[in-house]
VONUZA-278736 format. One record per atom (N, C-alpha, C, O, CB): x, y, z negated; atom name; residue in three letters. Coordinates in nm, 3 decimals, m for minus. Atoms other than C-alpha are relative to their C-alpha. Last residue first. Glycine has a CB too. Layout:
// residues N
       X       Y       Z atom res
       X       Y       Z   CA ALA
...
END
This chain:
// residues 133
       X       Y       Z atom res
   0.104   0.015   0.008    N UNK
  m2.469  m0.112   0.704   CA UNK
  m0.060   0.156  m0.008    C UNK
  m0.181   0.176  m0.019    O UNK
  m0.019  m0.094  m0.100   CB UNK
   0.020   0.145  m0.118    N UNK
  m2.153  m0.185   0.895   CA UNK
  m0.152   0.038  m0.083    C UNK
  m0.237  m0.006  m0.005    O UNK
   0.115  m0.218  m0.022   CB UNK
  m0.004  m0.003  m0.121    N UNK
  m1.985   0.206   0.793   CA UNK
  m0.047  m0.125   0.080    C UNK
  m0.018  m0.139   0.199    O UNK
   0.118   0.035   0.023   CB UNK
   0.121  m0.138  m0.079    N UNK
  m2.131   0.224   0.439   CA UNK
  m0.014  m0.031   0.119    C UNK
  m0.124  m0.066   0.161    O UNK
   0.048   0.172   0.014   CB UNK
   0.104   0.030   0.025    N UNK
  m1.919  m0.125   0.322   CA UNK
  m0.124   0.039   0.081    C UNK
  m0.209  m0.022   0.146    O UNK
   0.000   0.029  m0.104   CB UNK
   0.023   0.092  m0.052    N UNK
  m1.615  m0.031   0.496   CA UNK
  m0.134  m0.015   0.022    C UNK
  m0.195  m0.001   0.129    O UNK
   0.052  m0.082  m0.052   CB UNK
   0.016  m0.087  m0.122    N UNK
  m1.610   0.313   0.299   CA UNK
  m0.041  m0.105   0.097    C UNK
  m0.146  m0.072   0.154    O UNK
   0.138   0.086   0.048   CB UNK
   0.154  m0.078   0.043    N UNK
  m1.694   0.115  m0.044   CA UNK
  m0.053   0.058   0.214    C UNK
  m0.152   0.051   0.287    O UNK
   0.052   0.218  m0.168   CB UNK
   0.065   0.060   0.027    N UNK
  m1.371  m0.110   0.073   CA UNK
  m0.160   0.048  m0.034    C UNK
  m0.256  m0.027  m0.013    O UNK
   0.068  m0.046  m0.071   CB UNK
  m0.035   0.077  m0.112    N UNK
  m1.138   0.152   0.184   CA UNK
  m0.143  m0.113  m0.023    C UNK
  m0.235  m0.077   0.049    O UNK
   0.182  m0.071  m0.010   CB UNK
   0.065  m0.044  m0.119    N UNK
  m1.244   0.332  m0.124   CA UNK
  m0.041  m0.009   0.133    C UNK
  m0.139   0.043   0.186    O UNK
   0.025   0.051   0.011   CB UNK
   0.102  m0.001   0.023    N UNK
  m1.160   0.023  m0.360   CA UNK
  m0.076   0.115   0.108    C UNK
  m0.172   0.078   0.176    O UNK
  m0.001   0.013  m0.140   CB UNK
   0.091   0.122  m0.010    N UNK
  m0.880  m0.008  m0.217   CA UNK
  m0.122   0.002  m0.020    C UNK
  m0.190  m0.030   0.078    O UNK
   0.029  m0.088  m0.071   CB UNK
  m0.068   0.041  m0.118    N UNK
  m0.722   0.326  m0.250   CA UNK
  m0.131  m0.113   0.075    C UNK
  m0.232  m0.097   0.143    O UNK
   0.171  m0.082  m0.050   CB UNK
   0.049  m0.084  m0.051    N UNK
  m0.796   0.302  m0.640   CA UNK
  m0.045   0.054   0.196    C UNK
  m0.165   0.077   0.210    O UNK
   0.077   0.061  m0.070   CB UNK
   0.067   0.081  m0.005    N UNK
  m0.608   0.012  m0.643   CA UNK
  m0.146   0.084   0.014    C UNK
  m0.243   0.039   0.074    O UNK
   0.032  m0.090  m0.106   CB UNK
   0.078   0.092  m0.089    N UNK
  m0.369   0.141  m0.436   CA UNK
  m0.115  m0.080  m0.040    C UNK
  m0.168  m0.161   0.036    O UNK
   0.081  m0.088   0.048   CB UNK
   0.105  m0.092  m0.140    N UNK
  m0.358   0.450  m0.643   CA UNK
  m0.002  m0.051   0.112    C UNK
  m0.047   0.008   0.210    O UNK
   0.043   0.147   0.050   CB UNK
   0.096  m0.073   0.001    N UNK
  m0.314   0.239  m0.958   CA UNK
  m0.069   0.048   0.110    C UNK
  m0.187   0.038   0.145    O UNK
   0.030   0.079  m0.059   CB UNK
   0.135   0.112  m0.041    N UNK
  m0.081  m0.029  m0.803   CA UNK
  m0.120   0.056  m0.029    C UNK
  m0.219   0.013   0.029    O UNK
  m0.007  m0.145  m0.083   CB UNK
   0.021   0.036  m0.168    N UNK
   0.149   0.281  m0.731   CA UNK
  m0.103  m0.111   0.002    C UNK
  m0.183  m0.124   0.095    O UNK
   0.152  m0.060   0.086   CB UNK
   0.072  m0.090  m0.081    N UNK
   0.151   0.432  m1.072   CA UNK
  m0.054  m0.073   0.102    C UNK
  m0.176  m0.090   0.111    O UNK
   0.078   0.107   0.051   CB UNK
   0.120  m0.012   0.063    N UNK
   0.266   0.126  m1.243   CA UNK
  m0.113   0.069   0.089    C UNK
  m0.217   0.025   0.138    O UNK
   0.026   0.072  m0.124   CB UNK
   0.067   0.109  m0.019    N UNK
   0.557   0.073  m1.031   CA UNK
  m0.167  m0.004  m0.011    C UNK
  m0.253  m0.035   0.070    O UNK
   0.060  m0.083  m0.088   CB UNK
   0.042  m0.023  m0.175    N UNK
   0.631   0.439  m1.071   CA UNK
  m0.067  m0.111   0.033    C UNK
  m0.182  m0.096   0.076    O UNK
   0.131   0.012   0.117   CB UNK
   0.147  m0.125  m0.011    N UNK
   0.593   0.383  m1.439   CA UNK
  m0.033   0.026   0.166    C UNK
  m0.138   0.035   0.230    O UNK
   0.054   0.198  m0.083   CB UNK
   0.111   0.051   0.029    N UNK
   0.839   0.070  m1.422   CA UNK
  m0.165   0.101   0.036    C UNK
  m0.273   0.086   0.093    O UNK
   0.032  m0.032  m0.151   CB UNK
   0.049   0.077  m0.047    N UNK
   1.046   0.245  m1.227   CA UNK
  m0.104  m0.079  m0.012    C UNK
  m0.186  m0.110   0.075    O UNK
   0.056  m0.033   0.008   CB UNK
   0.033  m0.108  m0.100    N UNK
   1.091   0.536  m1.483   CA UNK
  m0.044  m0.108   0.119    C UNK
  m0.165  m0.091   0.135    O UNK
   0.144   0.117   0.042   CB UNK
   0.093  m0.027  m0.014    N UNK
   1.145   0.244  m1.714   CA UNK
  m0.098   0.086   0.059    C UNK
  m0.220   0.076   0.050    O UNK
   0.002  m0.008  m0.057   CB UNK
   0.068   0.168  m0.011    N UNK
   1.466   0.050  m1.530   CA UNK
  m0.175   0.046  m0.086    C UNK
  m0.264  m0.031  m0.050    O UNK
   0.138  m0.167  m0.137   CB UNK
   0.006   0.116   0.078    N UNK
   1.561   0.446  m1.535   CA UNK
  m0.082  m0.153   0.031    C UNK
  m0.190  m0.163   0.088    O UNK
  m0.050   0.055  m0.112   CB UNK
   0.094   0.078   0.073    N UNK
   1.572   0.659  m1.237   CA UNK
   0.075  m0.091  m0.062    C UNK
   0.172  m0.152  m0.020    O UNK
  m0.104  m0.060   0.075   CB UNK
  m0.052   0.047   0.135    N UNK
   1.871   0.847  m1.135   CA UNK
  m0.074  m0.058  m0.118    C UNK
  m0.044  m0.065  m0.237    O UNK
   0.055   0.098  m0.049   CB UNK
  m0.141   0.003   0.026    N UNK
   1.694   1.088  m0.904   CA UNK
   0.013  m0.077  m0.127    C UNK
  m0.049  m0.056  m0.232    O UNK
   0.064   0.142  m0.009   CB UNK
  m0.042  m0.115   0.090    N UNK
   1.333   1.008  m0.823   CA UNK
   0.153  m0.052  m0.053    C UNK
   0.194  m0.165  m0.080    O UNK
  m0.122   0.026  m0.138   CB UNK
  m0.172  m0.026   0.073    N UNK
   1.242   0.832  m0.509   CA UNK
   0.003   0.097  m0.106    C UNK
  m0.038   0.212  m0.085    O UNK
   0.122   0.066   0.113   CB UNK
   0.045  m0.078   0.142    N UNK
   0.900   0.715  m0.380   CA UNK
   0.137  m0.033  m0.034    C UNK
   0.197  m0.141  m0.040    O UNK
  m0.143  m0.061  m0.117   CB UNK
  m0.119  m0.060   0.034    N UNK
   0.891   0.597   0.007   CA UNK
  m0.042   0.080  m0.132    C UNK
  m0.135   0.160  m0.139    O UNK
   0.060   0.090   0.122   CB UNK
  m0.058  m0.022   0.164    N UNK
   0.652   0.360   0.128   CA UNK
   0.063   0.065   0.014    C UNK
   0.109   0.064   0.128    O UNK
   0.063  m0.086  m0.087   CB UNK
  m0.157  m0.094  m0.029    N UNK
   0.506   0.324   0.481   CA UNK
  m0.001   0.048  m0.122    C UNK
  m0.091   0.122  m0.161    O UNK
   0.016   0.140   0.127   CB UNK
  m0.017  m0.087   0.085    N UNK
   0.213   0.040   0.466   CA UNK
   0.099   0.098   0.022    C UNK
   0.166   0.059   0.118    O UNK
   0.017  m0.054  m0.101   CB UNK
  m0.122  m0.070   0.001    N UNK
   0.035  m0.146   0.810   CA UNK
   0.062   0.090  m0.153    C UNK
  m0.021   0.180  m0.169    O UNK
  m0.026   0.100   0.122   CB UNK
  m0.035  m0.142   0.114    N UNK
  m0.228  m0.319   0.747   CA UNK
   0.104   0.040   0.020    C UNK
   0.186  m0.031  m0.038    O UNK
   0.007  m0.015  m0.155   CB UNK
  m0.105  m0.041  m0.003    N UNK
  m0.420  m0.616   0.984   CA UNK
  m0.018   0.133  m0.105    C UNK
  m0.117   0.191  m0.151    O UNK
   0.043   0.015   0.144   CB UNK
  m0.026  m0.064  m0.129    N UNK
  m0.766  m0.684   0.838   CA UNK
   0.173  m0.002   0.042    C UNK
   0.240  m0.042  m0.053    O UNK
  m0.062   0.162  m0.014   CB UNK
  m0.003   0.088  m0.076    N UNK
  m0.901  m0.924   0.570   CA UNK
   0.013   0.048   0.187    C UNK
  m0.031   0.002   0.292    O UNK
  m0.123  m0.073  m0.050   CB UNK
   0.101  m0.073  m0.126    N UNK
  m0.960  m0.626   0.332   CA UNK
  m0.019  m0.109   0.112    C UNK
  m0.130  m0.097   0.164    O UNK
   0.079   0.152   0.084   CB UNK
   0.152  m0.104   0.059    N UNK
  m0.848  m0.787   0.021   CA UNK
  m0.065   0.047   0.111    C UNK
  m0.187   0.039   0.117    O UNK
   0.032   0.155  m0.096   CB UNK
   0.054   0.068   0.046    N UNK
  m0.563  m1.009   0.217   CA UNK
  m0.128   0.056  m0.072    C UNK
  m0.234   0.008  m0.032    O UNK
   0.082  m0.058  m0.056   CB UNK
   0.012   0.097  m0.077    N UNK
  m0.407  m0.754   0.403   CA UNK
  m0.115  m0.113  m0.039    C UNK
  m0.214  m0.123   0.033    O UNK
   0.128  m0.047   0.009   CB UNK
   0.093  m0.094  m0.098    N UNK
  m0.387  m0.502   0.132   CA UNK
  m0.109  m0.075   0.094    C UNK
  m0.232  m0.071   0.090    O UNK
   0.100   0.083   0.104   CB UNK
   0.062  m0.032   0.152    N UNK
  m0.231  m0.752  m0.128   CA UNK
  m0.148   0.035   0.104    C UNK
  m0.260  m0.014   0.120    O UNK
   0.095   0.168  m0.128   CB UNK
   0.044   0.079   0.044    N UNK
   0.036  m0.815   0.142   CA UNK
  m0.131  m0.025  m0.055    C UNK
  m0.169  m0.137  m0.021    O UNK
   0.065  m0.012  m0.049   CB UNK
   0.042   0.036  m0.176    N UNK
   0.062  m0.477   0.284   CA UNK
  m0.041  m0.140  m0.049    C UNK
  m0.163  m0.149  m0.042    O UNK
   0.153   0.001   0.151   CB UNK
   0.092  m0.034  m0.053    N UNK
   0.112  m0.395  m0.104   CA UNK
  m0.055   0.008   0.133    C UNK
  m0.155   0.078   0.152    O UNK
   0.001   0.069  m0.036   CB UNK
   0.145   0.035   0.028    N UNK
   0.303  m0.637  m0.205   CA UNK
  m0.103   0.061   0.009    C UNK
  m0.210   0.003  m0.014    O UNK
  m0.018  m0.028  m0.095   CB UNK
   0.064   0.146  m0.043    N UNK
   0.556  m0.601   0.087   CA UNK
  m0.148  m0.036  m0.072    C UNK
  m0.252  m0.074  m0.017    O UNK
   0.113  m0.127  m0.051   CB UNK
   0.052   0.017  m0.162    N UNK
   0.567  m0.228   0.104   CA UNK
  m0.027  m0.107  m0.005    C UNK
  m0.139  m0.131   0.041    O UNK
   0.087   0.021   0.125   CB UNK
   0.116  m0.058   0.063    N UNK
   0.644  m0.241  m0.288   CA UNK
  m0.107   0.051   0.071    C UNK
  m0.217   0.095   0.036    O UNK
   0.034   0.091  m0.072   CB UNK
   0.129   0.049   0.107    N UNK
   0.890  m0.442  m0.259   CA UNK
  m0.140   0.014  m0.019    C UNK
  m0.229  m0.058  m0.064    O UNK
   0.017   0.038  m0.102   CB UNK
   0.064   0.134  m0.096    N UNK
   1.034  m0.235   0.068   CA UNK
  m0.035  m0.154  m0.097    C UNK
  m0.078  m0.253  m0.037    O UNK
   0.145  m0.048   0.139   CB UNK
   0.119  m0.061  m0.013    N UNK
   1.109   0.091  m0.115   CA UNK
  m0.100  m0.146   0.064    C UNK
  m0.220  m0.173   0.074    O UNK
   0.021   0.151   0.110   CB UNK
   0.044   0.108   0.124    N UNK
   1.452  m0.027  m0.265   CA UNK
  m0.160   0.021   0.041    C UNK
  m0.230  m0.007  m0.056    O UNK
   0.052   0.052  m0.198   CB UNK
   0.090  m0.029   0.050    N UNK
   1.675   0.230  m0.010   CA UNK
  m0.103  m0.129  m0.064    C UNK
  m0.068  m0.232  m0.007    O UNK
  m0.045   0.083   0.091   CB UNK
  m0.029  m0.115   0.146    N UNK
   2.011   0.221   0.084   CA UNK
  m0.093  m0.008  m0.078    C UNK
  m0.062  m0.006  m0.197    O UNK
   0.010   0.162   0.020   CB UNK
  m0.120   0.021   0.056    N UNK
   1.906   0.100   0.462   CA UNK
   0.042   0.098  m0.101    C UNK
   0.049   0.220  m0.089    O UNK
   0.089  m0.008   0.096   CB UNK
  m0.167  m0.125   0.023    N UNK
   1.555   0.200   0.521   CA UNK
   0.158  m0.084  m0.092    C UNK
   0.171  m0.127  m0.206    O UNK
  m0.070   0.184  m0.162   CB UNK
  m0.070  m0.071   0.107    N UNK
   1.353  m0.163   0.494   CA UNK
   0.102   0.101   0.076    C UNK
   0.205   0.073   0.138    O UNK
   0.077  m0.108  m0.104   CB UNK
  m0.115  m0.056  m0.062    N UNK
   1.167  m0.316   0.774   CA UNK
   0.016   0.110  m0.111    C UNK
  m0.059   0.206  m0.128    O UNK
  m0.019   0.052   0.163   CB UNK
  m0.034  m0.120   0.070    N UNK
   0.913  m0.582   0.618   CA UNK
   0.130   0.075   0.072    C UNK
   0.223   0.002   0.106    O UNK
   0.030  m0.040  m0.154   CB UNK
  m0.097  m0.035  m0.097    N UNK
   0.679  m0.854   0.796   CA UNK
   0.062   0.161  m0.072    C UNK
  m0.009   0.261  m0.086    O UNK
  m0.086   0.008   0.173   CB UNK
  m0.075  m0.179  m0.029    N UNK
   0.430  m0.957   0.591   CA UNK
   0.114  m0.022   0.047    C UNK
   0.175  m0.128   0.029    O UNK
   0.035   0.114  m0.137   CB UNK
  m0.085  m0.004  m0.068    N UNK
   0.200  m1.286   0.646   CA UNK
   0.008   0.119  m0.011    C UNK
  m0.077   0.200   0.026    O UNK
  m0.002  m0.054   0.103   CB UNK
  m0.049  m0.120  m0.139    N UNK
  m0.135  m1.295   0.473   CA UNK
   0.144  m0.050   0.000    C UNK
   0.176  m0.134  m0.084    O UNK
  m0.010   0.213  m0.037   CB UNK
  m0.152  m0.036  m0.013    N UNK
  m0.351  m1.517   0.242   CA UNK
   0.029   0.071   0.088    C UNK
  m0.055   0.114   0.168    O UNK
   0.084  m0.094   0.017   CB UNK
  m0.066  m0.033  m0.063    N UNK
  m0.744  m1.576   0.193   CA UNK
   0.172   0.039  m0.064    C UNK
   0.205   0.072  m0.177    O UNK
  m0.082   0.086   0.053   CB UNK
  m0.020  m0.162   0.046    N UNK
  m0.916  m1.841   0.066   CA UNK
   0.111   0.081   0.054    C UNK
   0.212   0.020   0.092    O UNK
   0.024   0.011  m0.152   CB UNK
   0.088  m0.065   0.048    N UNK
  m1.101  m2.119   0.199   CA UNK
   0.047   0.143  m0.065    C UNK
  m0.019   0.245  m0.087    O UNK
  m0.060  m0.087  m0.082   CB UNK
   0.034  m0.120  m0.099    N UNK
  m0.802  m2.238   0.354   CA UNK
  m0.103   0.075  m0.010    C UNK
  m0.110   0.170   0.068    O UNK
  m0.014  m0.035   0.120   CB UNK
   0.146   0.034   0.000    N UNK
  m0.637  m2.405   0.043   CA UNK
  m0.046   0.119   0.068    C UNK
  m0.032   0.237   0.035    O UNK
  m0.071  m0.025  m0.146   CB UNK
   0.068   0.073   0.108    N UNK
  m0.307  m2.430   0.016   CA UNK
  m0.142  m0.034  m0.018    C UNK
  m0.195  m0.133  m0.068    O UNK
   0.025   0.059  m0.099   CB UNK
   0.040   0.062  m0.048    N UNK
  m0.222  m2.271   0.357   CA UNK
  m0.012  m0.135  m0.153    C UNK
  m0.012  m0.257  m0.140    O UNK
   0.077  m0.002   0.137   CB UNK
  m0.110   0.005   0.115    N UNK
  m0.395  m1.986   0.234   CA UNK
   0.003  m0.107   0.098    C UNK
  m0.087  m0.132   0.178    O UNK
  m0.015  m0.011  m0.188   CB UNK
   0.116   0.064   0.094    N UNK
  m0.648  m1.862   0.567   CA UNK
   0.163  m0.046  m0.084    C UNK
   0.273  m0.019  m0.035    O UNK
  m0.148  m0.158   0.083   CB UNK
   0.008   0.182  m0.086    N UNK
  m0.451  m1.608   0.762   CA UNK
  m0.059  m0.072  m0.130    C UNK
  m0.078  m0.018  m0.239    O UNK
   0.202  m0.100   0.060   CB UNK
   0.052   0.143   0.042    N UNK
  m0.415  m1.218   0.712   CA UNK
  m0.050  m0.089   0.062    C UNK
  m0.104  m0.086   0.173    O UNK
  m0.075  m0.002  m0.072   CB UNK
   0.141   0.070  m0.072    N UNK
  m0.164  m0.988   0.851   CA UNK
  m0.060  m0.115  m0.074    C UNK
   0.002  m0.216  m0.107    O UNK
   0.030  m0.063   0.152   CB UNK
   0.084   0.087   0.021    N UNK
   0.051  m0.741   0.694   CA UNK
  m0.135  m0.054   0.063    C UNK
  m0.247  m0.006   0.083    O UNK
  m0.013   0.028  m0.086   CB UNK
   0.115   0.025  m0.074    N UNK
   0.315  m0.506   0.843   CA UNK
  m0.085  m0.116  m0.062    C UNK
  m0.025  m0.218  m0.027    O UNK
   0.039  m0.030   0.141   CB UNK
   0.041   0.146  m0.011    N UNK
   0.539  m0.345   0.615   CA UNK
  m0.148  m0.016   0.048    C UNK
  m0.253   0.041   0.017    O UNK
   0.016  m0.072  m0.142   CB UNK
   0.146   0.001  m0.064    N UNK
   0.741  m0.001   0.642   CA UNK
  m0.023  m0.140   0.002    C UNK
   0.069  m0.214   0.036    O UNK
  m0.017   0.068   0.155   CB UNK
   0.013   0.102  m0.018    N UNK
   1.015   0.139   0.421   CA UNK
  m0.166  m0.078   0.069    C UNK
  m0.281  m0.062   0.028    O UNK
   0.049  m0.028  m0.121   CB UNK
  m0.124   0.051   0.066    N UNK
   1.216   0.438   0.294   CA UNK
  m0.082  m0.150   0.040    C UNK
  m0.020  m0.242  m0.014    O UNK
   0.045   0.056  m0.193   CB UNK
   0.014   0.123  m0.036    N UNK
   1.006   0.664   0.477   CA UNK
   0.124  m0.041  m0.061    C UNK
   0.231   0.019  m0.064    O UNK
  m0.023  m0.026   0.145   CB UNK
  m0.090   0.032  m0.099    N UNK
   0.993   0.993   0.234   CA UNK
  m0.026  m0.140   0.085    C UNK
  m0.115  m0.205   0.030    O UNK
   0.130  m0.003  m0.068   CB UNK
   0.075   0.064  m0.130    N UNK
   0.846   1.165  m0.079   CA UNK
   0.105  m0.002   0.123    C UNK
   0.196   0.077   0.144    O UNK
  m0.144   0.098   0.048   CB UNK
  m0.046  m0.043  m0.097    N UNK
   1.159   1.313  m0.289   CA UNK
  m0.055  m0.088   0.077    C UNK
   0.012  m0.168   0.142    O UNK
   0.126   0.020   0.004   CB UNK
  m0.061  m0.130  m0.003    N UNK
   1.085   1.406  m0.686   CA UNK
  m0.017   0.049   0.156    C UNK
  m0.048   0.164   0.190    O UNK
   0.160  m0.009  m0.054   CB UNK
  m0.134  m0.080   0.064    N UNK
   0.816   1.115  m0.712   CA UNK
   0.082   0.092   0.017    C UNK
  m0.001   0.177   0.049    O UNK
   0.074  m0.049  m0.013   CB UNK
  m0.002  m0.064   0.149    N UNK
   0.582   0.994  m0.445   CA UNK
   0.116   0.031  m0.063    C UNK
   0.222   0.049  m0.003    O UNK
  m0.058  m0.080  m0.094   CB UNK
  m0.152  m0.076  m0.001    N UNK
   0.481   0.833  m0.132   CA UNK
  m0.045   0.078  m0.146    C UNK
  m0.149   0.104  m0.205    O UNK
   0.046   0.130   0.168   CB UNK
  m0.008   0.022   0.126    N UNK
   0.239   0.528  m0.044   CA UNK
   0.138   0.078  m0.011    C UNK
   0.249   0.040   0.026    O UNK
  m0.011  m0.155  m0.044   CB UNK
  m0.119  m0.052   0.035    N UNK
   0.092   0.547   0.300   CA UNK
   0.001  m0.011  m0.117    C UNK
  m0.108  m0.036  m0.169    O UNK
   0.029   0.115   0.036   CB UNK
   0.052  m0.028   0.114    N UNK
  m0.189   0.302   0.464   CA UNK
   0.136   0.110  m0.013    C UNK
   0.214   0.114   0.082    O UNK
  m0.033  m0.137  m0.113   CB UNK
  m0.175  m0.055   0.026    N UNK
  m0.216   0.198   0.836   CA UNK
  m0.056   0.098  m0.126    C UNK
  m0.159   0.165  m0.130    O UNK
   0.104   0.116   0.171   CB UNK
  m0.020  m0.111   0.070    N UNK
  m0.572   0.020   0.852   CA UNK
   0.159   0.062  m0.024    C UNK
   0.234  m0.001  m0.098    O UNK
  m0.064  m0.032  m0.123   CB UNK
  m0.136  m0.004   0.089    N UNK
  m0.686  m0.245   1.125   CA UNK
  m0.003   0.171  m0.110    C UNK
  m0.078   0.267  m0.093    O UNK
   0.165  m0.002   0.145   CB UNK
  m0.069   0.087  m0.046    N UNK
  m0.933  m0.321   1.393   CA UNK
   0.123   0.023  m0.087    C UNK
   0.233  m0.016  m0.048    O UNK
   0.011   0.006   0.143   CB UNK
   0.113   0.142  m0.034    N UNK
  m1.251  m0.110   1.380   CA UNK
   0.096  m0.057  m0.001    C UNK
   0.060  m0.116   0.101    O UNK
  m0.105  m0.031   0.137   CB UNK
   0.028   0.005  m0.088    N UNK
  m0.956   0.186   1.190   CA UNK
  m0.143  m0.135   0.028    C UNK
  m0.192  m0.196  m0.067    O UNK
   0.129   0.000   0.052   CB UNK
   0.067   0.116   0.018    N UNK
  m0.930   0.298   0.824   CA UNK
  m0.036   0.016   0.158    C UNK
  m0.093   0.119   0.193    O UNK
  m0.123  m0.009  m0.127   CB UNK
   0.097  m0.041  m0.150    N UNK
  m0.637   0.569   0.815   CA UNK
  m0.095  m0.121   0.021    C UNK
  m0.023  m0.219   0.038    O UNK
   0.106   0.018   0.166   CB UNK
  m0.007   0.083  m0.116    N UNK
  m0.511   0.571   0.461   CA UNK
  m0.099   0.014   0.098    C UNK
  m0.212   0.063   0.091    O UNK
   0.001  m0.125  m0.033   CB UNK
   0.132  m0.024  m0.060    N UNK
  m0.393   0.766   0.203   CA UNK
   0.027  m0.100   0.091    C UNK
   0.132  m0.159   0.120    O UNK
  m0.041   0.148   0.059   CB UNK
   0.064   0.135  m0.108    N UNK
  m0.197   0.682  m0.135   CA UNK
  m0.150   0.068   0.134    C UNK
  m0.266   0.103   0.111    O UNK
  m0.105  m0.157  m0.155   CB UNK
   0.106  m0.047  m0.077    N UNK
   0.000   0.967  m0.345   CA UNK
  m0.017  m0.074   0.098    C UNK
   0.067  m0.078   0.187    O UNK
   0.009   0.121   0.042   CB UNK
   0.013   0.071  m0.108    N UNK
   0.173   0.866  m0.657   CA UNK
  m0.088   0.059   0.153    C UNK
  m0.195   0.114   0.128    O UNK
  m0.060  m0.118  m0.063   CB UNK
   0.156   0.029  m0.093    N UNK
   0.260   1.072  m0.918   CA UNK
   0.051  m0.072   0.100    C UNK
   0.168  m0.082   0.136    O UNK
  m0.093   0.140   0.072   CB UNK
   0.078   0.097   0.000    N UNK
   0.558   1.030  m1.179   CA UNK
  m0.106  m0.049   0.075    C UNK
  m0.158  m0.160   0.067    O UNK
  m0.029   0.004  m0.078   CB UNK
  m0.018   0.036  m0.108    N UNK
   0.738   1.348  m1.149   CA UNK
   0.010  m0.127   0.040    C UNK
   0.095  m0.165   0.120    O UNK
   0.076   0.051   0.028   CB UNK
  m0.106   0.021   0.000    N UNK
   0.481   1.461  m1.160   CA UNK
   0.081   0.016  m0.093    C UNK
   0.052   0.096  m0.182    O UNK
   0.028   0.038   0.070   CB UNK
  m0.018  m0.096   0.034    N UNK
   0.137   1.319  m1.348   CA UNK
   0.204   0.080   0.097    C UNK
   0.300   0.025   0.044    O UNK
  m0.030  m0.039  m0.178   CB UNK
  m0.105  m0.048   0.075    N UNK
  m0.002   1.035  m1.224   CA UNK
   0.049   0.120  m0.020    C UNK
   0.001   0.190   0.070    O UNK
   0.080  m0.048   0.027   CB UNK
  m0.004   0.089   0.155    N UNK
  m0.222   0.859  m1.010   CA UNK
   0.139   0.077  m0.011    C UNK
   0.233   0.087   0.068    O UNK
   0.002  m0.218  m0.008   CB UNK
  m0.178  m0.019   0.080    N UNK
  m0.314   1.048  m0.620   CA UNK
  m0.023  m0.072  m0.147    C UNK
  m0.138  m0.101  m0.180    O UNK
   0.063   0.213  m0.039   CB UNK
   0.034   0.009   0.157    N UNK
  m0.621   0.903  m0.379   CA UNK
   0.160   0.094  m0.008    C UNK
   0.250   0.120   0.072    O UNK
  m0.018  m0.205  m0.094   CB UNK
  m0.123  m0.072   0.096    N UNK
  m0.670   1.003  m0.022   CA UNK
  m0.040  m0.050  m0.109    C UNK
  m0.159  m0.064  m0.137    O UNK
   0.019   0.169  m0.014   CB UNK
   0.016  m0.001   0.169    N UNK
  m0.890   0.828   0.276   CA UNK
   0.106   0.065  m0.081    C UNK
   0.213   0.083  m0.022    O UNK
  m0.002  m0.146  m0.059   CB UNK
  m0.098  m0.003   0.044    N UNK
  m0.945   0.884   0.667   CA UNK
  m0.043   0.024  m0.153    C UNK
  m0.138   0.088  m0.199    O UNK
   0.083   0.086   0.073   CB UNK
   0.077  m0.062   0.186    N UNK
  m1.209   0.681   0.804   CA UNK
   0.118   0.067  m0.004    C UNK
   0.202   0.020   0.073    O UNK
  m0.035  m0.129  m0.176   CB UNK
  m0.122  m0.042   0.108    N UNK
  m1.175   0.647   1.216   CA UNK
  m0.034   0.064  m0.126    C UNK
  m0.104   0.164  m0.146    O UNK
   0.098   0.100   0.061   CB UNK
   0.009  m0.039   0.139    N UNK
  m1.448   0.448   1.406   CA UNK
   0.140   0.028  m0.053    C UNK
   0.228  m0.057  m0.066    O UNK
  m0.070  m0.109  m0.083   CB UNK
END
């Protein structure tokens, strides 16, 4: 089984664009956007029971950040996030750059990006659903 998925959120040079490859054994996701889509950062997430309380789930990320580049936040909570909602391995590859962003131009990108993962998610999750029943 291979799904492939697309969302976008936002307007440029503010958009986001989230796809992902839904495998029987894991999902590698992407998350690129603003003036100069790119790899600026890749995170591996695996989930494991919390160890606060094992009834619910947690994950383990693993992050390899582009040197220079700020992209690997946003690789962690979303491989993280990912990981744990779907209860699969996840791979993410971030990169969203716009020149000479502001502390609120970030914010909006920020913004963007949990949109069209949450969006994202939810397809991954509907698509799941179809493909066991």
């Amino acid at each position: 089984m291979i799904i492939r998925l697309h969302t976008a959120y936002g307007d440029y040079p503010y958009s986001i664009e989230a796809a992902a490859t839904v495998t029987a054994d894991g999902v590698n996701m992407e998350v690129f956007g603003g003036q100069r889509p790119h790899v600026g950062a890749v995170a591996f997430g695996v989930p494991r029971p919390s160890l606060d309380d094992p009834a619910r789930m947690s994950s383990n990320v693993t992050v390899v950040p582009r040197l220079g580049h700020k992209d690997d936040e946003i690789a962690r909570t979303a491989a993280g996030r990912a990981a744990r909602i779907l209860g699969t391995p996840v791979v993410v590859v971030v990169g969203i750059h716009i020149d000479q962003a502001s502390p609120d131009d970030i914010a909006l990108l920020v913004d963007h990006t949990n949109k069209a993962l949450d969006q994202l998610l939810d397809q991954i999750l509907s698509a799941l659903s179809g493909s066991r029943g």
